[in-house]
Every structure is written in structure tokens, then in C-alpha cells.
C-alpha positions in Angstrom: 0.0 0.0 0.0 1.4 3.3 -1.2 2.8 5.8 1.9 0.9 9.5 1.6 3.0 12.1 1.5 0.7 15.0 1.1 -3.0 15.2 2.0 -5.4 17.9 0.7 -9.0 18.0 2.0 -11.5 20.9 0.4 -8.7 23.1 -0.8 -9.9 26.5 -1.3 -7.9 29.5 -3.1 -9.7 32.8 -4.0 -8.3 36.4 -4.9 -10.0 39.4 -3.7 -9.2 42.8 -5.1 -10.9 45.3 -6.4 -14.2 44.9 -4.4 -14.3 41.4 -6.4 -13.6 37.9 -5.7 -11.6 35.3 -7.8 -11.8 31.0 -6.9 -9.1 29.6 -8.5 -9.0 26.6 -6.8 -12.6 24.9 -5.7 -13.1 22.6 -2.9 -9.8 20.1 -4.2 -9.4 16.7 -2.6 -6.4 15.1 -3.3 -3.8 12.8 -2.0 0.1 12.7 -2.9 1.9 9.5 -2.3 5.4 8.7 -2.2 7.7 7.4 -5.1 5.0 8.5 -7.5 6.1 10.4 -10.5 2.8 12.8 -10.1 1.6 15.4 -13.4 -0.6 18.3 -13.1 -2.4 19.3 -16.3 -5.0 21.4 -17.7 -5.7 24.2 -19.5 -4.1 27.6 -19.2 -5.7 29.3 -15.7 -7.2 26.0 -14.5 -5.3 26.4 -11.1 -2.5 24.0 -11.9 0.5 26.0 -10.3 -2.0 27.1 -7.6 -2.2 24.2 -6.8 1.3 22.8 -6.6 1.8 26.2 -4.3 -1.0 25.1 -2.0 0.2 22.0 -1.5 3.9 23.1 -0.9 2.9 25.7 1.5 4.6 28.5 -0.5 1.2 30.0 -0.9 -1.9 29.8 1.6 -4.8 28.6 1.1 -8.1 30.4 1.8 -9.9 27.2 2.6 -9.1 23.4 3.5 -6.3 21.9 5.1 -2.9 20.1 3.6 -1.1 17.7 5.5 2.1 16.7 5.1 3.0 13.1 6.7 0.0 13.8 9.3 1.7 16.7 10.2 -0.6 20.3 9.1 1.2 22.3 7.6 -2.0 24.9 7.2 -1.5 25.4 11.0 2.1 26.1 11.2 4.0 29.7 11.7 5.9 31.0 8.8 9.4 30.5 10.1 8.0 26.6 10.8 7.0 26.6 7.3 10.2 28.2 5.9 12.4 25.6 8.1 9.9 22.9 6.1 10.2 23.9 2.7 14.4 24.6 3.7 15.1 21.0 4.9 11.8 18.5 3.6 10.9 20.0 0.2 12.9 20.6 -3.6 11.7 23.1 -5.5 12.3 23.3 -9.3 10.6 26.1 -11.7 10.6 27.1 -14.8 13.2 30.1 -14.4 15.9 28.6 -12.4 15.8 31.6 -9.7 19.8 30.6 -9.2 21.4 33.3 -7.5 23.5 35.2 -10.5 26.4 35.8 -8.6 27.0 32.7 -7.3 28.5 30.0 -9.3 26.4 26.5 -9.7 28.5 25.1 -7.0 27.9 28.0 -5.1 24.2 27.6 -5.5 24.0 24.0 -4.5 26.3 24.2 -1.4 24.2 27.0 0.0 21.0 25.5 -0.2 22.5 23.0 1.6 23.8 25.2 4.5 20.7 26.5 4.8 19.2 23.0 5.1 22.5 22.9 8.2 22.9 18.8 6.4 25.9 18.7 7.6 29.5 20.5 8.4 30.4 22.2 5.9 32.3 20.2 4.6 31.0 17.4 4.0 27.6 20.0 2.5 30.5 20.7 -0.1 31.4 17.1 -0.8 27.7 16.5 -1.5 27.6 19.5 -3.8 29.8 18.0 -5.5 28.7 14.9 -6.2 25.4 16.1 -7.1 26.4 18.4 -10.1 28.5 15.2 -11.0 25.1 13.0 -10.8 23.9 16.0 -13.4 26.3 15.9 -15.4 27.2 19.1 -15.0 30.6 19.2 -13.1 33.0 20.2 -15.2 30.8 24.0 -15.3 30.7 24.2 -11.5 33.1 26.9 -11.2 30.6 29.3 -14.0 28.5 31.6 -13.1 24.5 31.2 -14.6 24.5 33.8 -17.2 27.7 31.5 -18.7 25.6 28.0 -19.1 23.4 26.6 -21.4 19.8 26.8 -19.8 19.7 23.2 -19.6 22.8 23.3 -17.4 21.2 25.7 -15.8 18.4 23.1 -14.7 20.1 20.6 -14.1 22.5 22.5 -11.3 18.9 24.3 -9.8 17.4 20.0 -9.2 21.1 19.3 -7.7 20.2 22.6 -5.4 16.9 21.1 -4.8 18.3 17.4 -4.0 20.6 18.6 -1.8 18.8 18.0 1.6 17.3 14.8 0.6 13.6 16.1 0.0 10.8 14.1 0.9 9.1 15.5 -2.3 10.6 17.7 -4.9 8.1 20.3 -6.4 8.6 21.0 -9.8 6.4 23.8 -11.9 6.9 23.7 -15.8 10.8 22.8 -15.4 11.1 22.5 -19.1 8.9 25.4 -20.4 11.6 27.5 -20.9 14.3 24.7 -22.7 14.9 23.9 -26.1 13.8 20.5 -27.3 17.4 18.8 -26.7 17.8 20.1 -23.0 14.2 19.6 -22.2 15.0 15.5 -23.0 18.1 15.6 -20.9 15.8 17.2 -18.3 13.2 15.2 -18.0 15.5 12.0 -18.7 17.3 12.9 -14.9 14.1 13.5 -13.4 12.8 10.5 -14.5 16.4 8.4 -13.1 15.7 10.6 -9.8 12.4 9.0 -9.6 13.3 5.2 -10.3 15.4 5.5 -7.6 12.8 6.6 -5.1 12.6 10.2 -4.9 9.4 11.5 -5.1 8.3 14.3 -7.8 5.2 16.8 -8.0 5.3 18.4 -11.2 3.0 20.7 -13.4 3.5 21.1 -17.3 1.6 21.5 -20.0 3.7 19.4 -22.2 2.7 15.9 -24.1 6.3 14.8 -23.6 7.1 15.9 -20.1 3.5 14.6 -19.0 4.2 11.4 -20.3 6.7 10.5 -17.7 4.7 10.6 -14.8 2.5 7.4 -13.6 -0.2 9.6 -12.1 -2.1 12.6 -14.2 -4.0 14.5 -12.5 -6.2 17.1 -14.4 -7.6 20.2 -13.3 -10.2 22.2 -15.1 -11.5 25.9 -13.5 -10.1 25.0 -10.3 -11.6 21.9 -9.9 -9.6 18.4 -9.9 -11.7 17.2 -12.7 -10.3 13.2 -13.5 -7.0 11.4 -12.9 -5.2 8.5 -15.2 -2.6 6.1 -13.6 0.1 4.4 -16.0 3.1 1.9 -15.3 6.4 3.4 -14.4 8.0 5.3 -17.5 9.9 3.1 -19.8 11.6 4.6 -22.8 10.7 1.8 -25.0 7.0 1.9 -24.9 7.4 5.7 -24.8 5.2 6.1 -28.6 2.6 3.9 -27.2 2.5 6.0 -23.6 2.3 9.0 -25.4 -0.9 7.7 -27.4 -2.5 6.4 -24.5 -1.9 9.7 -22.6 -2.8 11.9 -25.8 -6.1 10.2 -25.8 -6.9 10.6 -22.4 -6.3 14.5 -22.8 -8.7 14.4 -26.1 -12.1 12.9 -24.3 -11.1 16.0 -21.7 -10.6 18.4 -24.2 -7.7 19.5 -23.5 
């Protein structure tokens, strides 16, 4: 029986401005579990990043609770929920948000002494041998602005995996990548996965979405069906890709 990880009962998210109110996310029942490879879709403005904020803590919520291994994280402070997100979560988006003058080493060690994983050095050993699990050691000594953007990635998951995250959080990681770096991409997150790490991650891409086992799809804020697959194998990846296409059609995506 799959382990939950995250728990979200009657999540609620509404904007107010302008004397008017805004539901972006409606009532959302949803469970997380752990070693799943788990997609968010849906169509642009259905609440799918929202979403993945609510359920990371890195936005509140206006209704519901989330839970994270029994533990609510809708009732903690926000230095709790800082020290959470520092030491329990991984966060990967779309813009790397690497810190520019820092080098990628730099940028993975850090998040590590922030996470206090360890002395320091053995934080840099691990740095290390994280940008070497990315293949991207030989450019730890370069600065953002002078690697390729799929470099780029690839050091900002080694930031993320850096304090062995229960769940890494991952929003559109490949919207901004060329087609080349966008595979290598999504080929390491799907190696992170068979070897037990845990991944939440929205896209609105065919080829990213296809790597996942569990789909979730959201539609005006509402979690509107879900479609479970076999782990992602490379082989059968034309035939996944059908199957998931299809899927997407009937909800007219």
C-alpha cells in the first residue's frame, strides 16, 4: 500500500481585489503519495500552479487543510514553514531563480547550509557529487548567465536534492528549454524518480507529462479526473504518449 505524502482535504484559493472575488482553486481533494512520478495538467488558468503552491505551503490557502506526513502544515507559523520547505521539500521552476552571482557550486552548497545537512564540509562534498550526478561538473566553477539553460536546470534540481527532499516540487521545469535540453531534463528526473525520490510536477507538455505514472487534471479549479500508467519506460514511450494523448482528447484539453 502506497505511503501518503501529502494530503489535501477541500482546498480552497480565492483572490479578492478590487471589491471582487476570484476562486481559483474549488473545494480540491487530493492525496500525494510517495515514489509516484505525479503530473498536473490542464488548460491555461485551470489552477495548476496554484495548486502545486498550495500543497507546498509556498502560498496559503483560503480554505481546507494540507497535511504533510500527518503533520498540518496549514497550522504552522511561517518561520515553521520556511524551516519545512528549507530541509523536507525541492523546489524546481521554470526560471531557475539561481542566485547570479554565485557559481552553480555555489548555488548547490548554499541551499545545503541553509538546510544545516551537515559541516560544511561534508555540505561541499555532496555539492559536488550532485552536479556530477547532473552531469554538470566540469561547469561548477561558472556563473548562470555562462551556461546553457539546460545546465542551468540541471545544477537548480542538484540545489533542490541537496537536503534529501521528501518531495521535490517541480512547476513547468522544461517550459523555458529547447527540445534537446528539455529531454536531458526530464531523462534525470525520470532516473531521480526510479530510484525513489518523489516528484510533483506541473507542465503542460505531451512529452514531459508522459513520464509521470499519475495525471492529475484540473479544469476551473476543480480536480476534474485522474489516469494512472506503469512506471515510464523509454521503450514503450510512442505507445505512452498515445495512450496519454487520448486521455487528454475525451477532456478536451
Amino acid at each position: 500500500m502506497k505511503q501518503t505524502l501529502i494530503e489535501g482535504r477541500n482546498i480552497c484559493k480565492t483572490f479578492t481585489g478590487n471589491g471582487s472575488h476570484t476562486t481559483i482553486l474549488q473545494s480540491i481533494n487530493v492525496d500525494i503519495y510517495e515514489d509516484d512520478f505525479t503530473i498536473i495538467m490542464g488548460a491555461s488558468g485551470a489552477g495548476k500552479s496554484t495548486l502545486l503552491y498550495a500543497l507546498s505551503g509556498m502560498d496559503q490557502i483560503t480554505g481546507g487543510k494540507v497535511t504533510y506526513r500527518g503533520t498540518e502544515m496549514t497550522g504552522l507559523s511561517e518561520n515553521q514553514m520556511a524551516g519545512l520547505r528549507a530541509t523536507v521539500f525541492g523546489f524546481v521552476f521554470q526560471q531557475t531563480q539561481l542566485v547570479s552571482n554565485l557559481t552553480l557550486f555555489e548555488n548547490v552548497a548554499m541551499a545545503g547550509y541553509v538546510g544545516k545537512i551537515g559541516t560544511p564540509k561534508e555540505i561541499r562534498k555532496k555539492a559536488q557529487n550532485l552536479l556530477r550526478q547532473m552531469g554538470v561538473e566540469s561547469a561548477r566553477d561558472r556563473l548562470p548567465s555562462h551556461v546553457s539553460g539546460g545546465e542551468a536546470q540541471r545544477a537548480a534540481i542538484a540545489r533542490a536534492m541537496i537536503n534529501r527532499p521528501g518531495l521535490i516540487f517541480a512547476d513547468e521545469p522544461t517550459g523555458a528549454l529547447n527540445r534537446s535540453h528539455t529531454e536531458e531534463v526530464l531523462d534525470l528526473l525520470s532516473n531521480l524518480n526510479e530510484n525513489g525520490q518523489s516528484i510533483l510536477m506541473v507542465t503542460h507538455d505531451l512529452r514531459a507529462a508522459i513520464r509521470g505514472n499519475r495525471l492529475l487534471y484540473l479544469e476551473d479549479g476543480k480536480l476534474l479526473d485522474e489516469l494512472s500508467l506503469p512506471s515510464y519506460d523509454a521503450a514503450f514511450a510512442k505507445d505512452r504518449e498515445a495512450k496519454v494523448s487520448g486521455w487528454l482528447s475525451s477532456l478536451e484539453w
